[in-house]
C-alpha positions as CSV (number, residue, x, y, z in Angstrom):
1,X,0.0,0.0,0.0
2,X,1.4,3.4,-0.9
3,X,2.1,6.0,1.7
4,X,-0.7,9.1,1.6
5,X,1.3,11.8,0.3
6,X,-1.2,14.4,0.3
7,X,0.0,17.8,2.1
8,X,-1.7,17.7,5.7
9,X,-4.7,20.3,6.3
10,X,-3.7,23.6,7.2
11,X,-3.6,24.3,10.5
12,X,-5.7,28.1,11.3
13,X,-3.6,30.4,12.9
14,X,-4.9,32.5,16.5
15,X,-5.5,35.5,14.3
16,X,-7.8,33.3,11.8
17,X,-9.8,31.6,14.8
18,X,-10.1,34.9,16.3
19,X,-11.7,36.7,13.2
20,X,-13.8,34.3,12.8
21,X,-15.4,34.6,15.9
22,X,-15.9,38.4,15.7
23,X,-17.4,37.9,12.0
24,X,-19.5,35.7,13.7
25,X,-20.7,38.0,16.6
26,X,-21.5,40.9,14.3
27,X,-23.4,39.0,12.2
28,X,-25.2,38.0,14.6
29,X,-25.7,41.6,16.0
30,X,-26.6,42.6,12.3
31,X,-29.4,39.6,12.4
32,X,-31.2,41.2,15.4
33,X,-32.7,43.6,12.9
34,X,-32.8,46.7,15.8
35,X,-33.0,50.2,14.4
36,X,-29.8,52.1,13.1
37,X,-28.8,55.6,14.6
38,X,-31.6,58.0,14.3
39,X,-35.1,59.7,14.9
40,X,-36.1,56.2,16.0
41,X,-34.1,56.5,18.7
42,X,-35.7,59.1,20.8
43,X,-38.6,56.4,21.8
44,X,-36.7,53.4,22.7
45,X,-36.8,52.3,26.1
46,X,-33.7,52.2,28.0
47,X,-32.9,48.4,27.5
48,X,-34.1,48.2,23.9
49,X,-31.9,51.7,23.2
50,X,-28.4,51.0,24.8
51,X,-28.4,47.4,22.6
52,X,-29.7,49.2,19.6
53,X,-26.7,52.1,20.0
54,X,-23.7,49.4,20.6
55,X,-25.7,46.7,17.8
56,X,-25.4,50.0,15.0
57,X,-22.1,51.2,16.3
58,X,-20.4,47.6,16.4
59,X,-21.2,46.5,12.8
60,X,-21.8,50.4,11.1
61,X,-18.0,50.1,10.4
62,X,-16.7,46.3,10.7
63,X,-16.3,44.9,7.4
64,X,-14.0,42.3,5.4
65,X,-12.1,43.7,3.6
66,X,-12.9,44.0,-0.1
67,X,-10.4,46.2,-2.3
68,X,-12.8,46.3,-5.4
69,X,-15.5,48.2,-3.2
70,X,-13.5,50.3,-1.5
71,X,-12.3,51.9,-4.5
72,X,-15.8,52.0,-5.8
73,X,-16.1,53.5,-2.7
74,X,-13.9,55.8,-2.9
75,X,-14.5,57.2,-5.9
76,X,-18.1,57.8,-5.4
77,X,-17.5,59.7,-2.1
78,X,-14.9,62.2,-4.2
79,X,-18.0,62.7,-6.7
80,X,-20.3,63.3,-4.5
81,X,-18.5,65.7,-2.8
82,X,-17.3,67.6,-6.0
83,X,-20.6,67.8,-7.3
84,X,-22.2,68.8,-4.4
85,X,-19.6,71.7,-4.4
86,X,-20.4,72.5,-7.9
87,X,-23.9,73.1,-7.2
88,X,-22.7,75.2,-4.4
89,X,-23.2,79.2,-3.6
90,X,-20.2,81.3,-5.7
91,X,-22.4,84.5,-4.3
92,X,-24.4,85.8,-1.1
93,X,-26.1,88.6,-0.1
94,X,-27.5,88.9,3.1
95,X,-29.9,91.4,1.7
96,X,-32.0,88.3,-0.1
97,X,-32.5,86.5,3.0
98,X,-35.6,86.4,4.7
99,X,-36.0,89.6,6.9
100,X,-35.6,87.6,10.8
101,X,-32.6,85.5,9.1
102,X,-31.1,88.8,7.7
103,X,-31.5,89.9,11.4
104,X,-29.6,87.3,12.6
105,X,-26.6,87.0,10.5
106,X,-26.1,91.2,10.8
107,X,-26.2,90.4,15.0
108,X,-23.9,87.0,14.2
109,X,-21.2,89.6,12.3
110,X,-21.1,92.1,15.0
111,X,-20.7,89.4,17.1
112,X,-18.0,88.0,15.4
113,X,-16.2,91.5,15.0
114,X,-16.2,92.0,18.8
115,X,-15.2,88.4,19.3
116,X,-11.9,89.3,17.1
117,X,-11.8,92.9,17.5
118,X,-8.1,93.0,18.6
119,X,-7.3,89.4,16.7
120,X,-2.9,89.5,15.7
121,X,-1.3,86.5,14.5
122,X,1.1,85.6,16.7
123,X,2.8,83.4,13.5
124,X,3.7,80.5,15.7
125,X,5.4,77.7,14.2
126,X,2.8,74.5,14.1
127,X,4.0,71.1,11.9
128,X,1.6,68.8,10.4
129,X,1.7,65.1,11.4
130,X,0.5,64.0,8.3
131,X,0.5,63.5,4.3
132,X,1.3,66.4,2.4
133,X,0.2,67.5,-1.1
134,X,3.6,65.6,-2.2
135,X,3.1,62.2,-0.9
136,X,6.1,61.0,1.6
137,X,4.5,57.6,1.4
138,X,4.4,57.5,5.1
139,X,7.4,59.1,6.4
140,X,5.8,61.8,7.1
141,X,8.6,63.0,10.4
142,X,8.9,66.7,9.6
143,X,12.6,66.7,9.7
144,X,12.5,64.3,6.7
145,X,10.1,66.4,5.0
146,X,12.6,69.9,5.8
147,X,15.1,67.8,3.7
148,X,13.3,66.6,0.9
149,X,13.5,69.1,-1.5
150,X,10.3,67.7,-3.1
151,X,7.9,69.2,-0.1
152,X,9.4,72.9,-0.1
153,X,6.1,73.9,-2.1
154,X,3.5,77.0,-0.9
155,X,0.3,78.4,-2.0
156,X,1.3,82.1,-3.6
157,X,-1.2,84.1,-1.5
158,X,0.7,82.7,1.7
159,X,4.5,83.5,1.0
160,X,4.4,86.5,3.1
161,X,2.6,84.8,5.6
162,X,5.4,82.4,5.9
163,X,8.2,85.0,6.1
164,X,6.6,85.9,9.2
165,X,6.9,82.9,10.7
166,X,10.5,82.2,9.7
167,X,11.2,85.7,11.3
168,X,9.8,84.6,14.2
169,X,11.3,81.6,14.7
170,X,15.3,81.4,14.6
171,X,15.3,77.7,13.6
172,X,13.1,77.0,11.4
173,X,14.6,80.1,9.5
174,X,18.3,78.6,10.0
175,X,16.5,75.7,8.0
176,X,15.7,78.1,4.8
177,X,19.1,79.7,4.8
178,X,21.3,76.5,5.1
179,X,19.0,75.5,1.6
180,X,19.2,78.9,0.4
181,X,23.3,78.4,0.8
182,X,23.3,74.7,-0.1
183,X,21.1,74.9,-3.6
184,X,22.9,78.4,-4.5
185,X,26.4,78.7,-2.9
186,X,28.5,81.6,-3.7
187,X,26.6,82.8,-6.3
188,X,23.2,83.2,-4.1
189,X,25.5,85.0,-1.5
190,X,26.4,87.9,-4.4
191,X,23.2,88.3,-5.4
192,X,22.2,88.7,-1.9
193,X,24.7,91.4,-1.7
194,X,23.5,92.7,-4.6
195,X,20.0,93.4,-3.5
196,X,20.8,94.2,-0.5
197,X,22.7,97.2,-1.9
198,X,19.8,98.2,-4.4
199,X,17.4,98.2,-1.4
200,X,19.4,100.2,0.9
201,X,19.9,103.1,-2.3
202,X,16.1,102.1,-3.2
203,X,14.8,103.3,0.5
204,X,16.9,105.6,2.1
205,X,16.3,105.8,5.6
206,X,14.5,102.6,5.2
207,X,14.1,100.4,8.3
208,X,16.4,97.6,9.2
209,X,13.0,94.9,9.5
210,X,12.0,96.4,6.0
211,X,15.2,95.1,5.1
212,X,15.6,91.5,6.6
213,X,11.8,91.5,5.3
214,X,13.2,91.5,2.2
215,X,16.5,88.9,2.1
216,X,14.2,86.4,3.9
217,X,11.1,86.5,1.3
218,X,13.9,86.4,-1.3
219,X,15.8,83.2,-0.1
220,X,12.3,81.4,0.7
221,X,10.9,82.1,-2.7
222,X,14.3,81.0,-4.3
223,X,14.2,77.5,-2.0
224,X,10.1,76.8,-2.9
225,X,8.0,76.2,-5.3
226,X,4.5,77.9,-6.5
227,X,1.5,76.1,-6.1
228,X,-1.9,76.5,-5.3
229,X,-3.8,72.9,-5.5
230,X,-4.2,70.4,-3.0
231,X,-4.7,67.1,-3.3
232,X,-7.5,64.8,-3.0
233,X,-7.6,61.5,-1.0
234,X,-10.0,59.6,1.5
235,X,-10.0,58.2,4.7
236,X,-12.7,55.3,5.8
237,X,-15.9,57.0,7.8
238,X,-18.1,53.8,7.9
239,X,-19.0,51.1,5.5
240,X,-21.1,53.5,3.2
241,X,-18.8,55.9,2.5
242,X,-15.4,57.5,2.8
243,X,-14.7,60.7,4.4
244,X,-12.8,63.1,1.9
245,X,-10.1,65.4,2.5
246,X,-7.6,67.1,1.0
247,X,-3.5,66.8,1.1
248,X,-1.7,70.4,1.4
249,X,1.5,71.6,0.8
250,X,3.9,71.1,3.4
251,X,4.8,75.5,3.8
252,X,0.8,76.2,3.4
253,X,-0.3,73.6,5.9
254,X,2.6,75.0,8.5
255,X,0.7,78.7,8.0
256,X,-3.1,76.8,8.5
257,X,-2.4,75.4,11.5
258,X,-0.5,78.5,12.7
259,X,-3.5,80.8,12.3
260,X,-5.2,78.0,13.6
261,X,-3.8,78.4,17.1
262,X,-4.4,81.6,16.9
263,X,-8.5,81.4,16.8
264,X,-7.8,78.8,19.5
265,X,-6.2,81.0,21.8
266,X,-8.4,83.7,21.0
267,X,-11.2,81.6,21.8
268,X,-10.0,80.5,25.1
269,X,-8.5,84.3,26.1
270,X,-11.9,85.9,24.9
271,X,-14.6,83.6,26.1
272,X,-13.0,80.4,28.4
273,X,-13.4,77.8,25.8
274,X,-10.7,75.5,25.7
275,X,-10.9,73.2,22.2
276,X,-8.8,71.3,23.4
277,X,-11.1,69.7,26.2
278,X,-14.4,71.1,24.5
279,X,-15.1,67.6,23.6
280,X,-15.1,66.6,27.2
281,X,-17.5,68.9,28.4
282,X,-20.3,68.1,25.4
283,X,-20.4,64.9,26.7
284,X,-21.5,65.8,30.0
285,X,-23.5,68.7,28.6
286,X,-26.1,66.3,27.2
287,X,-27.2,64.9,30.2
288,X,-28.9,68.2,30.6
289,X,-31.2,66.9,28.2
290,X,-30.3,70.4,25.5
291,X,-30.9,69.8,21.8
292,X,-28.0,68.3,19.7
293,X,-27.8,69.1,16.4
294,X,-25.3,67.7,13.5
295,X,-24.5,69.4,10.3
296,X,-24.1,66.7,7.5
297,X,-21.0,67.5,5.0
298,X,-20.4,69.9,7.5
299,X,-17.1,71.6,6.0
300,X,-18.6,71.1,2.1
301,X,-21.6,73.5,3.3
302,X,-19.8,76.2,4.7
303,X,-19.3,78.0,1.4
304,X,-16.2,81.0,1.5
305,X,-18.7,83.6,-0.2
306,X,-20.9,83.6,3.0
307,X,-17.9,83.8,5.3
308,X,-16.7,86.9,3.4
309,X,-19.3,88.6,4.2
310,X,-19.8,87.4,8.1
311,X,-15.8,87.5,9.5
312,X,-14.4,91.2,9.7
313,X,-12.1,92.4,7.6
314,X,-8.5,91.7,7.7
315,X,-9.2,88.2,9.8
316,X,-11.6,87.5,6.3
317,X,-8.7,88.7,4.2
318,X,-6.4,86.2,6.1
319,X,-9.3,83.4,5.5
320,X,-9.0,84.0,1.8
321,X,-5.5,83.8,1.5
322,X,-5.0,81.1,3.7
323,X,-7.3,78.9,1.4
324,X,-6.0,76.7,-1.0
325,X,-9.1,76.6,-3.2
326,X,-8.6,74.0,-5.9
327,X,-8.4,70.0,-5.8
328,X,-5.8,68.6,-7.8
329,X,-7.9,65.0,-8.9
330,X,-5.2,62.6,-10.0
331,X,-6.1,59.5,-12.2
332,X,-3.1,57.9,-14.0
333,X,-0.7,60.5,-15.4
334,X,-3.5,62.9,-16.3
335,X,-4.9,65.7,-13.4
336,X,-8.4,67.4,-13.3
337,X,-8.3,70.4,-11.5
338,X,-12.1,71.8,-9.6
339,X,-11.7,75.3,-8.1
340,X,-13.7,75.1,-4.7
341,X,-16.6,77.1,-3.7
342,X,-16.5,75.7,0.3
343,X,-13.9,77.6,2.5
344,X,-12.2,74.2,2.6
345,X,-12.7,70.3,2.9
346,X,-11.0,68.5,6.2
347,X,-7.6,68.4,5.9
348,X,-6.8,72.1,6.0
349,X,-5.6,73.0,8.9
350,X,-7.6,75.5,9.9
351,X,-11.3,74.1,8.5
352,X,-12.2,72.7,12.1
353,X,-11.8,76.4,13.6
354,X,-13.5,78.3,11.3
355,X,-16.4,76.4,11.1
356,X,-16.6,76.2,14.9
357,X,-16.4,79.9,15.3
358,X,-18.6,80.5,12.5
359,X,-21.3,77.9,13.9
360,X,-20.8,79.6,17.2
361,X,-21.6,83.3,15.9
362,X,-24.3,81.4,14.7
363,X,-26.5,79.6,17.9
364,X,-24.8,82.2,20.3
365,X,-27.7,84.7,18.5
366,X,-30.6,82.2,20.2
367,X,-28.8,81.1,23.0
368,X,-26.0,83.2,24.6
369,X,-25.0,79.7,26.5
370,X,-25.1,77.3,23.1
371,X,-22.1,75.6,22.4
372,X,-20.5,73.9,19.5
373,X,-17.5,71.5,18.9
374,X,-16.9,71.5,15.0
375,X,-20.1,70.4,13.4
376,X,-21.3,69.3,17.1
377,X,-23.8,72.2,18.3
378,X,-25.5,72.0,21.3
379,X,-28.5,74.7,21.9
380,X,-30.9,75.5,24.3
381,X,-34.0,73.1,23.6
382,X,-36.9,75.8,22.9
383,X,-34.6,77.4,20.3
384,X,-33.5,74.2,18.6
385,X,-35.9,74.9,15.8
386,X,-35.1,78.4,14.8
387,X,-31.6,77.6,14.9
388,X,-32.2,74.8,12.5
389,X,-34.4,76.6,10.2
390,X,-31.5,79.8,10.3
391,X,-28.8,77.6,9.4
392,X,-30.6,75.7,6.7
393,X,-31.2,79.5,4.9
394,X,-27.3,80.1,4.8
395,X,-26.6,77.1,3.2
396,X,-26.2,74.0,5.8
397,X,-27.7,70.8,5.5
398,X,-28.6,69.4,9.3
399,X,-28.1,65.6,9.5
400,X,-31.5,64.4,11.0
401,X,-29.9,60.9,11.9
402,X,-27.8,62.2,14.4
403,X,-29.7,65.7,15.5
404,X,-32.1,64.9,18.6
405,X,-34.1,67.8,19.7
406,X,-36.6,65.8,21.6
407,X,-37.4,62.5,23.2
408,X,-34.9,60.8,25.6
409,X,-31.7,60.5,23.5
410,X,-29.0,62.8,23.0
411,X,-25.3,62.4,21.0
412,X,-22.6,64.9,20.8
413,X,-18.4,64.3,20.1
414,X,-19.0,60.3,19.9
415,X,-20.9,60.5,23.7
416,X,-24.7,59.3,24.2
417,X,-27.0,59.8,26.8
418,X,-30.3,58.2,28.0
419,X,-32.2,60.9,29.6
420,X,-34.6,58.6,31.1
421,X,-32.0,56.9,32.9
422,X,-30.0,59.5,33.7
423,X,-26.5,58.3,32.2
424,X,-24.0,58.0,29.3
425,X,-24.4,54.8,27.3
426,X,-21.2,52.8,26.9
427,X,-20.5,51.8,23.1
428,X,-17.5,51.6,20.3
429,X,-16.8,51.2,16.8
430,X,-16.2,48.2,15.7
431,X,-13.2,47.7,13.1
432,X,-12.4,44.3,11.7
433,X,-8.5,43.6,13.3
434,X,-5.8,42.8,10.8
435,X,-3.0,41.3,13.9
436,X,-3.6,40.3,17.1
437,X,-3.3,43.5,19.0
438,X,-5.7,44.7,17.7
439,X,-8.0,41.4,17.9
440,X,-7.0,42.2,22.2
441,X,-8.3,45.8,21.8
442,X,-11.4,44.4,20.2
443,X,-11.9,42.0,22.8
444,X,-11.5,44.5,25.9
445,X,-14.3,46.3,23.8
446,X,-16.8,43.1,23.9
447,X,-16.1,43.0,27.3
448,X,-16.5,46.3,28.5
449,X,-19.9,45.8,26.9
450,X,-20.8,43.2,28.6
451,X,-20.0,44.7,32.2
452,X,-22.4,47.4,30.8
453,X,-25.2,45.6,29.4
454,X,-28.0,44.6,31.9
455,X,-28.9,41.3,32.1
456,X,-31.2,39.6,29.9
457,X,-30.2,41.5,27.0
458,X,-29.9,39.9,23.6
459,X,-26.8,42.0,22.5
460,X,-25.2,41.1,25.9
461,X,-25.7,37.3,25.2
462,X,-24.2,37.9,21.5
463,X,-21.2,39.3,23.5
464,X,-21.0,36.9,26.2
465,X,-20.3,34.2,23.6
466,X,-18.2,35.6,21.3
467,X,-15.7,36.4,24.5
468,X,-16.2,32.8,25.5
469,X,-14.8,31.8,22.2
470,X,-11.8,34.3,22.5
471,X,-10.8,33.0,25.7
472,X,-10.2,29.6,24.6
473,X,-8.6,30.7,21.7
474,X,-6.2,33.9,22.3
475,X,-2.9,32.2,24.1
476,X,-2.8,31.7,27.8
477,X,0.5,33.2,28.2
478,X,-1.6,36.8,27.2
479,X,-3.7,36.6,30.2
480,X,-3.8,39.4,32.7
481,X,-5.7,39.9,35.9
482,X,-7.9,43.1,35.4
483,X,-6.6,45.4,37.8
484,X,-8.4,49.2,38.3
485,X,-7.3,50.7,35.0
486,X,-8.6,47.9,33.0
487,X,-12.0,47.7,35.0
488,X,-12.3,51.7,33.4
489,X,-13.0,51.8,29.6
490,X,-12.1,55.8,29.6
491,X,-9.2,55.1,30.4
492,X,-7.2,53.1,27.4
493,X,-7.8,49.6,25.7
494,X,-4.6,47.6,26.0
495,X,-3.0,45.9,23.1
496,X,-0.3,44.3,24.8
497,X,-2.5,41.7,26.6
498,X,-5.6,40.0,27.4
499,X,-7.3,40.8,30.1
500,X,-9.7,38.5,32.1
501,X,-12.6,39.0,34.7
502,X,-11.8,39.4,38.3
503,X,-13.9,36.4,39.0
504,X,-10.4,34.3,38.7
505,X,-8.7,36.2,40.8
506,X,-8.9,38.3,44.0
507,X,-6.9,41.8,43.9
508,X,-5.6,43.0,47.1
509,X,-3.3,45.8,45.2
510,X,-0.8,45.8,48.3
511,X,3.2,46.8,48.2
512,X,4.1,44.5,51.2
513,X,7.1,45.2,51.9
514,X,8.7,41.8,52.9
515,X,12.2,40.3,51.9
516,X,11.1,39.0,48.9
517,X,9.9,41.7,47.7
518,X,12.6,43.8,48.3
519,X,14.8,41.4,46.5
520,X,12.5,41.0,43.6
521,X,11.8,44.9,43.1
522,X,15.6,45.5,43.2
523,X,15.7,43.1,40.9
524,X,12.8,44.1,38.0
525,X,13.8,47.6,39.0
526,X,10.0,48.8,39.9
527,X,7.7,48.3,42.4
528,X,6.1,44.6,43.0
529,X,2.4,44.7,44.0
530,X,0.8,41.6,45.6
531,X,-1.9,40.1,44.0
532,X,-3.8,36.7,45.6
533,X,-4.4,34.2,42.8
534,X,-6.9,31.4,43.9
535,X,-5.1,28.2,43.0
536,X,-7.2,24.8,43.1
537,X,-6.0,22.2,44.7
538,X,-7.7,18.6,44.3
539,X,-8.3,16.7,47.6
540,X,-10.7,13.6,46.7
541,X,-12.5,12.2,43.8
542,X,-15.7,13.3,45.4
543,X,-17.9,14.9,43.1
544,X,-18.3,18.1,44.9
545,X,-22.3,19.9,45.2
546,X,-21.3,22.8,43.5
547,X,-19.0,24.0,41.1
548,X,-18.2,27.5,41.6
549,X,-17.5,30.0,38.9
550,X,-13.7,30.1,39.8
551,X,-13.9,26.4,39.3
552,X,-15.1,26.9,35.6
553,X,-12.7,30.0,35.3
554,X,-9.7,27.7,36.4
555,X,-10.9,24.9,33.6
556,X,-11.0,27.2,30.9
557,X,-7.4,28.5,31.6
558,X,-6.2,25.0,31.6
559,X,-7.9,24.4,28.2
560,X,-9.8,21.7,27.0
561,X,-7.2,19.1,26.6
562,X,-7.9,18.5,30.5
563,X,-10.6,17.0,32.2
564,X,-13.3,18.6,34.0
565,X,-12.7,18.8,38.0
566,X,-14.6,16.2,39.5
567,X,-13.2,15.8,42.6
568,X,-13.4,17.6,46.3
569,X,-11.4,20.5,45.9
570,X,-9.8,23.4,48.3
571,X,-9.0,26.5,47.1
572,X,-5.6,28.3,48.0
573,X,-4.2,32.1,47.7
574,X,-0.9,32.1,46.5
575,X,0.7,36.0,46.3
576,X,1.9,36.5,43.2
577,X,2.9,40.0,41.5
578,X,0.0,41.6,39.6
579,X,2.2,42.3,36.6
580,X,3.1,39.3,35.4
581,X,0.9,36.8,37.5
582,X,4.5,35.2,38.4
583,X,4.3,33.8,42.0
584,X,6.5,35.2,44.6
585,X,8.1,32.2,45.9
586,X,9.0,30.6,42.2
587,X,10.3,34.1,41.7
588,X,12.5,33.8,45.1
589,X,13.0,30.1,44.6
590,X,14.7,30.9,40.9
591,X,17.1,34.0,42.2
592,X,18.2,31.4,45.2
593,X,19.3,28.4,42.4
């Protein structure tokens, strides 16, 4: 008889197992058919509402991925935004607006105007983290971008804007004049000279900042090059669409983001509001049970001929400059080009200001203690639906799936509240892992929800399961206790481990300080806190009356190659450090050999 030589059957990996159950567990969710994000929200009850929010939010953006639809994607969502721009306002006039709507944008202006009466760019120096209008195909460190000679490009409007911020910062302008001297040498240092010379008989009695004005515009426009396009490109928003945005020159993106923190500190000098934490404080300030409102293609609706006429002067002057104001569409070697008639997409780095101080000027007309977060506004209930119907005249489109004026749900900055109930509704987005980190992060999610979740819910059960599954398949050796910071979901999602319910163990979070411990903590160089892990020790074969849920707990971390426990059993608390789960005395034991 001939040997079988047929190859043996692959063998899944963790990461496969683990997908599997995860595709599994949405699906699931997907099958209990409970309503998406939206109006129908506001008459749930509190049960039926929290496992509708986590059921949409879980499987809204977990997919498999597909790279045939997302570029169909892709492509649809850059359409749809250029030919929603297209049909967008190239003129206003806030004379053609009803007479109570011209009312309130003339009081929205003079607001504005005061709020930015004595508004100076400070020209800070602020890098971008990200692409640029030149792709750096994800090296995207701004010391590598400084020296590649490829991402010295600027919008024309902004050049002088950028000699301001070189002449306020001594590095950055060391930068430009080492390229000035590198790409030039001797010859850029004569004609230097040279204009120095022509300026000095050009303006006599000139100053000397008219004149350093002038050799630093000269060398920067020598070192960059013209260009007033940005690029388009996409980033996933949910399994719909893509969100678009737009890639900008390295030098134009450095002046966005510098007037950027400029608004921001004008915001927080003038009235108290911090950006930075705003998003914090929205998601308390809808427990109040005020309206929430959401703008939909927030940053394509706020259209640069309304905000001309609505930020005072030089601050609008600075808006228009600052603008980039064309998309570069690339497909193959050839390039379309579509002048813009929004201020500008996401991306730019000062579209999330503007449109929140805009918005602001805005409700602050109905409600001098409305407040908004980019698209995020939050109003005074009884004024909800004049602010809608003013905002709507003036060109914004309110996203009714996610605006909640009445009824007993509110959402603002990725929070949401039951009103009925009286508190924040734990959920997350769920996005299909591609290694196992990411597979842990998922899985602290799923159980997080499950803490949440009362009992008897369906979506809890789905959950329940599905972590079941992971914990007999993710390695043992992963296993952590769950110590304070991992019982608190706002406070990080490990990917370096996998955490398990407290039921196994018993934390006692104690520093004893013994000899052991001294010796150990000398050793590991940090502090060793005691944890007492319940260890089951077998007396009898007695089939014992009950078996408790550490019993089950300590079965499944064995595996399923073992036996059940069928036997008498005693349970005994062995210290170990919290850490690692390493017991002290085969830590002790180990340094003694």
């Amino acid at each position: 008889m001939k040997p079988d030589r047929r190859a043996p059957a692959r063998t899944q990996s963790t990461l496969e197992r683990s997908l599997e159950s995860l595709d599994k567990c949405v699906s699931a969710l997907r099958g209990l058919k409970l309503p998406a994000l939206g109006p129908d929200f506001t008459h749930l009850s509190s049960d039926t509402l929290h496992d509708a929010l986590v059921s949409h939010r879980a499987s809204s953006k977990y997919e498999v991925p597909d790279a045939s639809s997302a570029k169909l994607r892709r492509e649809a969502s850059i359409q749809e935004v250029l030919l929603g721009d297209a049909d967008g306002w190239v003129d206003f006039d806030p004379f053609h607006l009803p007479r109570n709507h011209a009312r309130t944008f003339y009081r929205a202006r003079a607001w504005l105007a005061d709020l930015l009466r004595d508004f100076k760019p400070t020209y800070s120096v602020r890098f971008p983290s990200g692409e640029s209008a030149v792709s750096a195909f994800g090296d995207v460190d701004i010391i590598t971008k400084l020296n590649e000679e490829t991402q010295w490009v600027v919008s024309p409007s902004l050049v002088g804007y950028c000699v301001n911020i070189l002449l306020c910062n001594r590095a950055l302008l060391k930068v430009v004049k080492d390229r000035y001297r590198e790409k030039y040498g001797d010859v850029g240092q004569q004609t230097l000279a040279q204009l120095r010379l022509a300026w000095i008989k050009s303006t006599p009695g000139g100053s000397v900042h008219g004149l350093r004005y002038q050799m630093v515009r000269f060398m920067f426009r020598a070192c960059v090059v013209l260009d007033r396009t940005a690029r388009v490109t996409t980033v996933p928003k949910n399994n719909r669409k893509d969100r678009v945005i737009s890639c900008e020159t390295l030098w134009s993106m450095i002046c966005q983001l510098s007037f950027a923190f400029d608004l921001r500190n004008t915001l927080k000098r003038r009235l108290g509001i911090d950006l930075d934490t705003l998003a914090t404080l929205h998601r308390a300030l809808i427990r109040t049970g005020k309206a929430t409102i959401d703008m939909r293609r927030a940053s394509d609706r706020n259209f640069h001929c309304v905000l001309t006429r609505l930020w005072p002067g030089k601050v609008g002057t600075i808006l228009s400059d600052i603008r980039t104001g064309i998309f570069a569409l690339k497909d193959g070697d050839s390039v379309e080009y579509h002048p813009l008639r929004m201020f500008a997409p996401m991306g730019c780095g000062c579209t999330f200001e503007v449109m929140t101080i805009t918005l602001l000027a805005y409700t602050r007309v109905f409600d001098p203690g409305a407040s908004v977060f980019g698209d995020d506004i939050i109003v005074d209930q009884c004024e909800a639906s004049n602010v809608i119907e003013f905002l709507e005249s003036v060109g914004w489109l309110i996203n009714n799936e996610k605006s909640f004026v009445a009824g007993n749900f509110r959402e603002s900055c990725g929070a949401f509240a039951d009103l009925r109930a009286q508190k924040l509704l734990l959920s997350y987005d769920f996005v299909r892992p591609t290694c196992l980190s990411e597979v842990y992060t998922l899985t602290h999610k799923v159980l997080h929800l499950c803490y949440a979740l009362p009992r008897g819910s369906r979506v809890r059960e789905i959950l329940m399961r599905c972590y079941a599954e992971l914990l007999l398949i993710l390695p043992r050796d992963s296993m952590r206790v769950m110590d304070g910071r991992a019982l608190n979901p706002y406070l990080g999602l490990s990917d370096a481990c996998f955490y398990v319910p407290d039921v196994v163990y018993r934390n006692t979070a104690t520093q004893r300080s013994s000899e052991a411990t001294r010796c150990i903590s000398h050793h590991w160089q940090r502090p060793v806190y005691i944890s007492m892990v319940h260890s089951i020790k077998q007396l009898s074969h007695t089939l014992p009356d009950v078996l408790t849920s550490a019993h089950v707990m300590a079965f499944l971390r064995r595996g399923n190659t073992y036996a059940p426990l069928n036997g008498k059993t005693k349970t005994v608390m062995i210290p170990s450090d919290m850490e690692t789960g390493t017991a002290i005395h085969s830590v002790v034991l180990a340094s003694v050999l």
